[in-house]
Every structure is written in C-alpha cells, then in structure tokens.
ZAROTOR-612261 format. One line per field, with one value per residue: x, y, z of N, C-alpha, C, O in turn. Coordinates in Angstrom, 1 decimal, decimal comma. Example, Ala and Ser with C-alpha at 12.3 -4.5 7.8 and 13.67 -1.06 7.14 Angstrom:
<atoms>
nX <- 13,2 | 12,8
nY <- -5,7 | -2,2
nZ <- 7,8 | 7,1
caX <- 12,3 | 13,7
caY <- -4,5 | -1,1
caZ <- 7,8 | 7,1
cX <- 13,2 | 12,9
cY <- -3,3 | 0,0
cZ <- 7,8 | 7,9
oX <- 14,2 | 13,4
oY <- -3,3 | 1,1
oZ <- 8,5 | 8,0
</atoms>
This chain:
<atoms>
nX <- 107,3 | 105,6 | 106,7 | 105,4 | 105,3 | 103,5 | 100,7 | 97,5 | 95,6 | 94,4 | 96,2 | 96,0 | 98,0 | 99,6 | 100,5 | 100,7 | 100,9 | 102,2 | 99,9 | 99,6 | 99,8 | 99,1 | 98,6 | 98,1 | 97,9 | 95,9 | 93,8 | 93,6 | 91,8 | 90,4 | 88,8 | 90,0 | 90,4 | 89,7 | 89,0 | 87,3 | 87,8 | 88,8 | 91,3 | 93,7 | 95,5 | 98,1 | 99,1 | 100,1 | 98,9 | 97,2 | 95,5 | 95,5 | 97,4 | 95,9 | 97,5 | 97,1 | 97,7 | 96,4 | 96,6 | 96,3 | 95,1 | 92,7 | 89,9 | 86,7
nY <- 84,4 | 86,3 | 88,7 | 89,1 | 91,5 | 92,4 | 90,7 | 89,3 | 88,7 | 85,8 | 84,7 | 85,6 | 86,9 | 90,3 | 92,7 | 96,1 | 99,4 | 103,1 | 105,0 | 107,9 | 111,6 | 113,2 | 115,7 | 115,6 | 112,9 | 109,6 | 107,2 | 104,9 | 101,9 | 98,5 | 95,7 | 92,2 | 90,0 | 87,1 | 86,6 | 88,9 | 90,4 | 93,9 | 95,7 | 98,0 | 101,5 | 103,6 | 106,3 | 109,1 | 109,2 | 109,8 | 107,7 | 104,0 | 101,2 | 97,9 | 94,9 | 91,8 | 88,2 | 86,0 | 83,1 | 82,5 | 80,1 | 80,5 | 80,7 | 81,5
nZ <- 97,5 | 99,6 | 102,3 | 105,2 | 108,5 | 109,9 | 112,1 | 112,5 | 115,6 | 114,8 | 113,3 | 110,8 | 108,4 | 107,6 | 105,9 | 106,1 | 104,6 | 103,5 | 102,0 | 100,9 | 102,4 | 105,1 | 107,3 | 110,4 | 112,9 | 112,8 | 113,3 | 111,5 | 110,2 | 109,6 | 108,8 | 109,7 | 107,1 | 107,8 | 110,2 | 111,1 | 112,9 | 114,1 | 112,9 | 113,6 | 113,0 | 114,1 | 112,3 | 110,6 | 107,7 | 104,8 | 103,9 | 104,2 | 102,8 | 102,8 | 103,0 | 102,6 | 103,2 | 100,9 | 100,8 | 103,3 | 105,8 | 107,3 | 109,7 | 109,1
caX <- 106,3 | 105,7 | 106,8 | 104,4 | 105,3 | 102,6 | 99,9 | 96,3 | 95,6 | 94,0 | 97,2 | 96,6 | 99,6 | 99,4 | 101,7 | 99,9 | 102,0 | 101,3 | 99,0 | 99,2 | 100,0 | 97,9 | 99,5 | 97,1 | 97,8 | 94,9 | 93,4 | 93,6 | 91,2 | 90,1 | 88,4 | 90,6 | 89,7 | 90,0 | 87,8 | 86,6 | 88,5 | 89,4 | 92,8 | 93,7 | 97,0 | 98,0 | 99,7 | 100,1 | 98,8 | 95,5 | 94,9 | 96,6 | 97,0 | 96,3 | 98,4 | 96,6 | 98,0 | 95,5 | 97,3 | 96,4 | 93,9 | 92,0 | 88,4 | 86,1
caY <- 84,6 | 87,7 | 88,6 | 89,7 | 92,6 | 92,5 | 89,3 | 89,4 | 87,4 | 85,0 | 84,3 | 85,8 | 87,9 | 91,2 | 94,3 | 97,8 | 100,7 | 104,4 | 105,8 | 109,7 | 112,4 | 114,1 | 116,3 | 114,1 | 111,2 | 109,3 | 105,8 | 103,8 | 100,4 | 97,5 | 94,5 | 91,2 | 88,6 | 86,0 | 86,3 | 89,9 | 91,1 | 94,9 | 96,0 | 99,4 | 101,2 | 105,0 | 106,8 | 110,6 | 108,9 | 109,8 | 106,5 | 103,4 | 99,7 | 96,9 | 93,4 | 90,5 | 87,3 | 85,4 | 81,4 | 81,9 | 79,4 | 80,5 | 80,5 | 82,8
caZ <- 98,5 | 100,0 | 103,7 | 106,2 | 109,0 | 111,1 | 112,0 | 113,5 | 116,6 | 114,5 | 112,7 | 109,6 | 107,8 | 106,3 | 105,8 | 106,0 | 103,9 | 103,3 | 100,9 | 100,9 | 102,9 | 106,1 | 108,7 | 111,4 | 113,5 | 112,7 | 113,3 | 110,2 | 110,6 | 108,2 | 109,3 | 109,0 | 106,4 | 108,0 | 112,2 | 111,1 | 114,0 | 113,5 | 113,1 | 113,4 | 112,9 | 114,2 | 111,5 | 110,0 | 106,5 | 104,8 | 104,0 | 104,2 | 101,7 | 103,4 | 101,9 | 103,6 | 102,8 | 100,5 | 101,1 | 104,5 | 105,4 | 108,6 | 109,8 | 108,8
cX <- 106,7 | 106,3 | 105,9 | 105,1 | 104,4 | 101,2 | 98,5 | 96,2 | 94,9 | 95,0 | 97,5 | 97,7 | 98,9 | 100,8 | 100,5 | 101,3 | 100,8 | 100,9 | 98,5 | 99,6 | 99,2 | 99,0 | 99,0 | 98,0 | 96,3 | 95,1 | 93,0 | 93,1 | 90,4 | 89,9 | 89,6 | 90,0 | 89,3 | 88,8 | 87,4 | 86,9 | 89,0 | 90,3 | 92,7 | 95,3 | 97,3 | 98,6 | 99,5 | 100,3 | 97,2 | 94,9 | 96,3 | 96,3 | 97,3 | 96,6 | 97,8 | 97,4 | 96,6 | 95,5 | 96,7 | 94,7 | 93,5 | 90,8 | 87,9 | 84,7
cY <- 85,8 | 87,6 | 89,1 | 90,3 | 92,1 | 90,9 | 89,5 | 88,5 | 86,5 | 83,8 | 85,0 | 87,4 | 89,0 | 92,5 | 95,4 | 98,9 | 101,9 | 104,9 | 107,1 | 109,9 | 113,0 | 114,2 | 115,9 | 113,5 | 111,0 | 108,0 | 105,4 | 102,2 | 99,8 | 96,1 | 93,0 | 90,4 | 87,3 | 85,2 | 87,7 | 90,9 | 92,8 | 95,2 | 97,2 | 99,5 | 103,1 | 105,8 | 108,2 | 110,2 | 109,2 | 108,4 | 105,1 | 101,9 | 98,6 | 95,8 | 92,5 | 89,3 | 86,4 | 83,6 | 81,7 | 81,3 | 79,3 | 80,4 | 81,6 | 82,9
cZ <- 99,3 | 101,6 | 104,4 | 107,5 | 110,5 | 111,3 | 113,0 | 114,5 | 115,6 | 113,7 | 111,2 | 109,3 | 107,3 | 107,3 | 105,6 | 105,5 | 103,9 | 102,4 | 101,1 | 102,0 | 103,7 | 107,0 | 109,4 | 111,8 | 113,0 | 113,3 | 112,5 | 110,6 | 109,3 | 109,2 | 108,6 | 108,5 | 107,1 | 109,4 | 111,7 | 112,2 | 113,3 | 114,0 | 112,9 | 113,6 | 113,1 | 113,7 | 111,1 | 108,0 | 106,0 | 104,2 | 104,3 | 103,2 | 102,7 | 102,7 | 102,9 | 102,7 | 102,3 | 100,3 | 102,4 | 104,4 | 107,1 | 108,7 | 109,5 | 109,3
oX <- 107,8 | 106,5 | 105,5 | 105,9 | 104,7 | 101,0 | 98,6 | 96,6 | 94,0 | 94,8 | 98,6 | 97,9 | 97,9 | 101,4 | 99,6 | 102,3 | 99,6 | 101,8 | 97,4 | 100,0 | 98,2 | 99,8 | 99,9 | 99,0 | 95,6 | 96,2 | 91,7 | 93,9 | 89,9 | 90,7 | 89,9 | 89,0 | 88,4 | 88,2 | 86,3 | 86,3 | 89,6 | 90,5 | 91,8 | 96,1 | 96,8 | 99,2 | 98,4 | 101,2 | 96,3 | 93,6 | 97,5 | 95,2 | 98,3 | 95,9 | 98,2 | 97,6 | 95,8 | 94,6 | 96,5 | 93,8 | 93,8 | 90,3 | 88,5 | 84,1
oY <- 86,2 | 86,5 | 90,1 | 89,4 | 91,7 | 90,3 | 89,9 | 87,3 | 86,5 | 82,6 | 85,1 | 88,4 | 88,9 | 92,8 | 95,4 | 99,0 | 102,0 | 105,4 | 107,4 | 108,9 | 113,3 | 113,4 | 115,1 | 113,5 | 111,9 | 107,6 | 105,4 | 101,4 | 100,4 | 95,7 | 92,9 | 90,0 | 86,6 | 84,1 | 87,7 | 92,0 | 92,9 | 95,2 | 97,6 | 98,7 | 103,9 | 106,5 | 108,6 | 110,6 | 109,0 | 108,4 | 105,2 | 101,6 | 98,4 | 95,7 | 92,5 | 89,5 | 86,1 | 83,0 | 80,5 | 81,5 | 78,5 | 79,9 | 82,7 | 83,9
oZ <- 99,6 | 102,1 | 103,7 | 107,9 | 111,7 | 110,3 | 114,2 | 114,3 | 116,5 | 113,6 | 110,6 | 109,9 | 106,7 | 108,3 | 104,8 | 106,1 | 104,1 | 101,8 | 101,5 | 102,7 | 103,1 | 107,3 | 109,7 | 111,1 | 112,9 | 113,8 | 112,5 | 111,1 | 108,4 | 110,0 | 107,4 | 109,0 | 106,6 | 109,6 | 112,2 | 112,4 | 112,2 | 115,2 | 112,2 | 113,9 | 112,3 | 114,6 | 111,5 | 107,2 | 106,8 | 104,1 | 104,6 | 102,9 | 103,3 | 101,7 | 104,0 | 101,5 | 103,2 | 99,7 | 102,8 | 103,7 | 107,9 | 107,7 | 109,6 | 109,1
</atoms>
C-alpha cells in the first residue's frame, strides 16, 4: 500500500510529484476526487502528477 504525503481537508490521501521543468513558480491545481474541493500546490514544475488514493472511501 502506497504512502500518502499530503491529505485534503476532506481526508482524502494523495502525493503530488514533478513532471517537467519551468523556470516559474507557478500554481499547480486539480480538483479533489473525493468533495471537489481544489487543491493547489506552488512549484517551479511545468506540470505536476497527481496520486490520489483510490481505497479511499469519502463523499462525493
């Protein structure tokens, strides 16, 4: 089972990593699965992979 990093207020898990290269800061955001709440994340990446935990069993 995977580990999870970071957690949305709703509870659900996920890890965010870097995909690519940009000289930027940016604002990297992806709605959570789970409440649709958006998460955002401030990085010098030109994108980023979000890992959500797919066991978790929240409301939607």
């Amino acid at each position: 089972m995977p580990t999870y990093s970071e957690k949305c207020g709703c509870g659900q898990p996920y890890n965010v990593s870097k995909d690519g290269d940009y000289p930027m800061k940016d604002v990297l955001t992806r709605k959570c699965p789970s409440c649709g709440t958006m998460l955002s994340i401030k990085a010098s990446w030109l994108d980023a992979k979000w890992d959500f935990d797919t066991d978790f069993k929240g409301s939607k």
